[in-house]
C-alpha positions as CSV (number, residue, x, y, z in Angstrom):
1,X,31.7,127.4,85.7
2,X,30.4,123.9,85.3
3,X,32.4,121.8,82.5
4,X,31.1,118.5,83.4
5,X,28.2,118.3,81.1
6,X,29.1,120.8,78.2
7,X,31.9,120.0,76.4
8,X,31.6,122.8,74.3
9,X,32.4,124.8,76.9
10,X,35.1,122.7,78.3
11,X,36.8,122.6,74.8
12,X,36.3,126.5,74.2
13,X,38.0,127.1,77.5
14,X,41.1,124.6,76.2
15,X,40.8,126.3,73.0
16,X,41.6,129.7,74.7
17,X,44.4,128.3,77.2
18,X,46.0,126.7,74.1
19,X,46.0,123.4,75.1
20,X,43.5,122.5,72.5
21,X,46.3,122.3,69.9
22,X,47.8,118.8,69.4
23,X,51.6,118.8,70.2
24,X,54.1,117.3,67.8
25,X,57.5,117.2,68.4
26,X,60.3,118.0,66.3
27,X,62.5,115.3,64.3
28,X,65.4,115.2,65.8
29,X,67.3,114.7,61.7
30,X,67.0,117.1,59.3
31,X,68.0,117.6,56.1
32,X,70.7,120.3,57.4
33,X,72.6,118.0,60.0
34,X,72.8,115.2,57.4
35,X,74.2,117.6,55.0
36,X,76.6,119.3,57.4
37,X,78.4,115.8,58.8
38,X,78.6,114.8,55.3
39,X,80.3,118.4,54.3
40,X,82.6,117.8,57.6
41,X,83.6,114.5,57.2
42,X,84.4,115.2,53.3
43,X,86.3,117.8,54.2
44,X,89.1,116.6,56.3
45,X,92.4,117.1,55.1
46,X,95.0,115.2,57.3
47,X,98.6,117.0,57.4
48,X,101.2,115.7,54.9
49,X,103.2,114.0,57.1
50,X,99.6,111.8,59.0
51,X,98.9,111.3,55.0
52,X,102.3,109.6,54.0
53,X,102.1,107.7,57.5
54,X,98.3,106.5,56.7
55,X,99.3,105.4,53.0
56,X,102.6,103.6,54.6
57,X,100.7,101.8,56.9
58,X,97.4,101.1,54.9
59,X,100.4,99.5,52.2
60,X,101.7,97.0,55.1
61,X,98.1,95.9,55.4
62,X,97.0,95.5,51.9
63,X,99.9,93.8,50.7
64,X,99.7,91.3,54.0
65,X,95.9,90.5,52.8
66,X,95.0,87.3,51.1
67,X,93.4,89.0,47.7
68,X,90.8,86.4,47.5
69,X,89.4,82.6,48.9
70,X,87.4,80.2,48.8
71,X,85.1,81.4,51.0
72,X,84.9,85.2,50.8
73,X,82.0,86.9,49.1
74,X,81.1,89.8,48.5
75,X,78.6,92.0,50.6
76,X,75.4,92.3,48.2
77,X,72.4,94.6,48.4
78,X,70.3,92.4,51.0
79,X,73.7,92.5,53.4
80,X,73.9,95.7,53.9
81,X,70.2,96.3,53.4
82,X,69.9,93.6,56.3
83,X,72.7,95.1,58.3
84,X,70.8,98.2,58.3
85,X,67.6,97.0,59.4
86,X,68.9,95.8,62.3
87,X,70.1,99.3,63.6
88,X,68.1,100.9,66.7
89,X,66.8,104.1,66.1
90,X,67.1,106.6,69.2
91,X,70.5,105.6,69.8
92,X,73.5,107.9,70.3
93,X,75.5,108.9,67.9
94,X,78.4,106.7,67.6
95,X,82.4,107.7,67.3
96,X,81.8,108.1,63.6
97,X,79.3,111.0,64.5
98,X,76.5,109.3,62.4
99,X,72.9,109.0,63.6
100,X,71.3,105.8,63.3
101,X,68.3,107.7,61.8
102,X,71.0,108.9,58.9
103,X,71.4,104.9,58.1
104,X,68.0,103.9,58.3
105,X,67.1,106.6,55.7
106,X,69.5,105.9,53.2
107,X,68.4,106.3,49.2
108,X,69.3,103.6,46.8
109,X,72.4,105.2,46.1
110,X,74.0,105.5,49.3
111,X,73.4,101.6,49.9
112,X,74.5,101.2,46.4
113,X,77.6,102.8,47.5
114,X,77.8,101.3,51.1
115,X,77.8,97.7,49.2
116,X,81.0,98.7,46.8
117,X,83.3,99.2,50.0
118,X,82.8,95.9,50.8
């Protein structure tokens, strides 16, 4: 079988080894991992002595902090929008568990919400 000068041929023969189909791979986020490290990390509920221990030390802190200066701001939209543009996608996940791919596709709310902690 000559497939140098028909491709006709040449394609029907790929067609029937099923290597005429064009590949795509997979994303690597879905809608269900986002959702289920969102429902894990709401759902943590430390023990009531790691709870009184947290609020103790997160008191010592807060009441050690200057409130406010001169030359604090506070984070607005372009910060954090900034911030987030400057993530690498492809990266591991990081100790928090959260794909860079989950911060690059953030909605308007969840940068809305991002900018409030800070």
């Amino acid at each position: 079988m000559d497939l140098t000068h028909s491709s006709r041929e040449s394609w029907s023969l790929l067609r029937r080894l099923g290597a005429a189909q064009p590949s795509w791979r997979e994303s690597m986020v879905s809608p269900n991992s986002i959702s289920n490290i969102l429902f894990k990390t709401s759902n943590i509920k430390p023990e009531k002595l790691e709870n009184l221990k947290i609020k103790y030390d997160f008191k010592e802190v807060i009441n050690s902090c200057v409130e406010e200066s001169e030359s604090m701001e506070d984070f607005r939209m372009e910060d954090v929008e900034n911030a987030i543009k400057l993530v690498k996608s492809g990266k591991a996940v990081g100790v928090d568990g959260i794909l860079p791919e989950f911060l690059k596709y953030l909605g308007l709310k969840s940068k809305t919400w991002l900018t409030s902690f800070f």
